[in-house]
C-alpha positions as CSV (number, residue, x, y, z in Angstrom):
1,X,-24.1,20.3,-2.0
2,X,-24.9,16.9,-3.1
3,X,-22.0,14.7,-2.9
4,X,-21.3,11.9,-5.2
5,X,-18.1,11.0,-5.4
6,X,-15.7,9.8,-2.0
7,X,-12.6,8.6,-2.1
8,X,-10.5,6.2,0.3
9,X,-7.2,5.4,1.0
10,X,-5.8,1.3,1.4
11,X,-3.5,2.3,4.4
12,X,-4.8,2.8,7.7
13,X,-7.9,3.9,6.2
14,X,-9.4,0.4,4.6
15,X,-6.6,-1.7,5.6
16,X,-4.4,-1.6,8.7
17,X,-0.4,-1.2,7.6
18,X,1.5,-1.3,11.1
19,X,5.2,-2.1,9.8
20,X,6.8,-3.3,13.3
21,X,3.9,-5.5,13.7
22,X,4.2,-7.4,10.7
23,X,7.8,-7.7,11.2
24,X,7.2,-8.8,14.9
25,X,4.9,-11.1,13.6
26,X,7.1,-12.8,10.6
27,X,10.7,-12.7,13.2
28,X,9.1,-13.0,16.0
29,X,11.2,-10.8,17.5
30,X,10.4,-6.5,18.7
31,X,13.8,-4.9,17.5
32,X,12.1,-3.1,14.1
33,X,13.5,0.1,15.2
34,X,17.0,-1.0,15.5
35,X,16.9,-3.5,12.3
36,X,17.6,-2.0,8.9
37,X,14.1,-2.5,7.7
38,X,12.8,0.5,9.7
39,X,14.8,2.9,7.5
40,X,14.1,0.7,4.1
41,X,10.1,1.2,4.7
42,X,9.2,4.3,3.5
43,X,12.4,5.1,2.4
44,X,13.5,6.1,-0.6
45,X,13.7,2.7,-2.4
46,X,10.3,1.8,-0.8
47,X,8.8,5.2,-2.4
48,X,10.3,4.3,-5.8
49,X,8.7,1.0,-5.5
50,X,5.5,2.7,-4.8
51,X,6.6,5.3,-7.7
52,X,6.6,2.3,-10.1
53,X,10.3,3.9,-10.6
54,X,11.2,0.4,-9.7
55,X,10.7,-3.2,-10.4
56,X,9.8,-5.1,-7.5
57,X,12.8,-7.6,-7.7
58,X,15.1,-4.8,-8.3
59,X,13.6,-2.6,-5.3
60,X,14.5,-5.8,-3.2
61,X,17.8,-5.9,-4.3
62,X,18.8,-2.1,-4.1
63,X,17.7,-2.6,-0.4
64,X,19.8,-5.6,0.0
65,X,22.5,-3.7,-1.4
66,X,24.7,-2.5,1.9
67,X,22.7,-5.1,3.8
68,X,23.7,-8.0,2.6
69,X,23.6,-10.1,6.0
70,X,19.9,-9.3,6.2
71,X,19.0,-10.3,2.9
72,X,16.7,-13.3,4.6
73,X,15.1,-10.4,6.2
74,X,14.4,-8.1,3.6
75,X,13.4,-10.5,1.1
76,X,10.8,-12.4,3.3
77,X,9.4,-8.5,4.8
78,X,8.7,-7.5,1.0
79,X,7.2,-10.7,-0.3
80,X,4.9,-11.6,2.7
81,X,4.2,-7.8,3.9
82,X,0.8,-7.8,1.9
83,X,-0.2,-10.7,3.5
84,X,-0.3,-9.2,7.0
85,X,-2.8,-6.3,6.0
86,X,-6.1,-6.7,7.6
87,X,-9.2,-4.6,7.0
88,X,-10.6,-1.9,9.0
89,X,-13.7,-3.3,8.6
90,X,-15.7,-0.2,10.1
91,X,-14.4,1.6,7.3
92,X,-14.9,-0.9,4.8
93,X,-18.3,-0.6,6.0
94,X,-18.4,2.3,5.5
95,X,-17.2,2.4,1.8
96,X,-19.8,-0.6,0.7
97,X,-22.4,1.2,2.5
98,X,-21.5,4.4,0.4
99,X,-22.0,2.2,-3.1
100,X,-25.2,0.4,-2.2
101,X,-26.6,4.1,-1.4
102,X,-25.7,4.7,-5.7
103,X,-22.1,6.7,-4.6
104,X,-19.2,6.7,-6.4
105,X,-16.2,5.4,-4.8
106,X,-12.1,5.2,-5.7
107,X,-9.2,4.5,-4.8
108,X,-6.2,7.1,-4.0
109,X,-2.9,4.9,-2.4
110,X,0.5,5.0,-2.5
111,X,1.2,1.1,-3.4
112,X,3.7,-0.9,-5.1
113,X,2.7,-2.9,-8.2
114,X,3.3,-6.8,-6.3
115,X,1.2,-5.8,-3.1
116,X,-1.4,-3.9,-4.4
117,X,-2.4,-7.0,-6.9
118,X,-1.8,-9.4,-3.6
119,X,-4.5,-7.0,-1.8
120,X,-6.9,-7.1,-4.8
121,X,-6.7,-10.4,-4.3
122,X,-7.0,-11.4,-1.0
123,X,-9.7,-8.6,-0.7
124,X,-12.6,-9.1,-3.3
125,X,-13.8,-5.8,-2.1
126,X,-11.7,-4.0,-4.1
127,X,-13.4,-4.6,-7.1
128,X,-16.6,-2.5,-6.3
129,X,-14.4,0.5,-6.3
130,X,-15.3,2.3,-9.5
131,X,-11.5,3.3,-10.0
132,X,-9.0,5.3,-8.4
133,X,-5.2,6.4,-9.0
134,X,-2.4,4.2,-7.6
135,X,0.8,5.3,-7.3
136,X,2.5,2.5,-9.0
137,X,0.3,2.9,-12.0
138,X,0.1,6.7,-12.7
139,X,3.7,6.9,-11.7
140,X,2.7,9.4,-8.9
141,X,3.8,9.2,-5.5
142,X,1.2,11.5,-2.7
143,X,1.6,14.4,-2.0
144,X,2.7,15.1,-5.5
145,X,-0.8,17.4,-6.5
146,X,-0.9,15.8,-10.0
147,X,-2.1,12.4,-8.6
148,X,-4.9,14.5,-6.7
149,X,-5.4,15.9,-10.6
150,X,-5.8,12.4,-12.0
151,X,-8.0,11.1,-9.1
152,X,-10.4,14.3,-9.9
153,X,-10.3,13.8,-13.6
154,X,-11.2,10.2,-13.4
C-alpha cells in the first residue's frame, strides 16, 4: 500500500496545549485545578466554541456568566491562550519532511475560530498543509464520525 495522504492533529501532536501551564504562566500562580477555568476548558462552552456553535465574545461571556469575580481571569485565559502554544517541533518535522517527499498532508483539530487564525499566524507552517477539517469551520466537533467523513472526502 502506497500511502499518500497523512493527517495531523494541532494539539499535542504539532503544537503543545498544556492548559495549567499556560494559566501558571499568565497568573503566576499553580491552583488551575481549584480555579473555575479547569471546568470551563473543555467544557461545554469551550466545545461550542470549537463547534463554531458560538461566537468567540459570546463563549467568553457565557463562561463569565456564574463567575463573574473571575471575569479578569477568564477573559485574559481565552484571548492570550493561543499565544502560549509552542510546536512540537519533532513532529513538525516530521509533517514538512512528509511534503518535501511529494505527500499530501491536512489538518484534522478541534479549534475555535479566534485561536486557530492566531496559530495560522504565528505559525507560517500551517500554510503548507494542503487542507484539512476544523471544527470551527465544518461545524464538527471529534469524535463526531462526519468530520472523519469530511477530512476523507477532501
Amino acid at each position: 500500500m502506497i500511502i499518500k495522504n497523512i493527517v495531523f492533529d494541532i494539539g499535542n501532536v504539532l503544537l503543545r496545549w498544556e492548559p495549567d501551564k499556560i494559566y501558571t504562566t499568565l497568573f503566576n500562580r499553580k491552583d488551575f485545578y481549584s480555579h473555575p477555568l479547569s471546568q470551563i476548558v473543555g467544557g461545554s462552552i469551550w466545545i461550542d466554541l470549537d463547534q463554531g456553535l458560538l461566537e468567540f465574545e459570546e463563549g467568553i461571556e457565557k463562561a463569565v456568566k456564574g463567575n463573574e469575580s473571575f471575569r479578569k481571569d477568564i477573559e485574559m485565559f481565552f484571548r492570550n491562550a493561543p499565544y502560549h502554544f509552542y510546536p512540537i517541533q519533532s513532529t513538525v518535522d516530521i509533517a514538512m519532511g512528509l511534503k518535501e517527499e511529494g505527500k499530501r498532508i491536512y489538518l484534522l483539530s478541534n479549534f475555535h475560530k479566534y485561536g486557530y487564525g492566531i496559530l495560522k499566524k504565528r505559525f507560517p507552517f500551517f500554510d503548507t498543509f494542503d487542507g484539512g477539517a476544523i471544527s470551527w469551520d465544518v461545524k464538527l466537533n471529534k469524535p463526531d464520525r462526519r468530520i472523519y467523513e469530511i477530512i476523507l472526502s477532501r
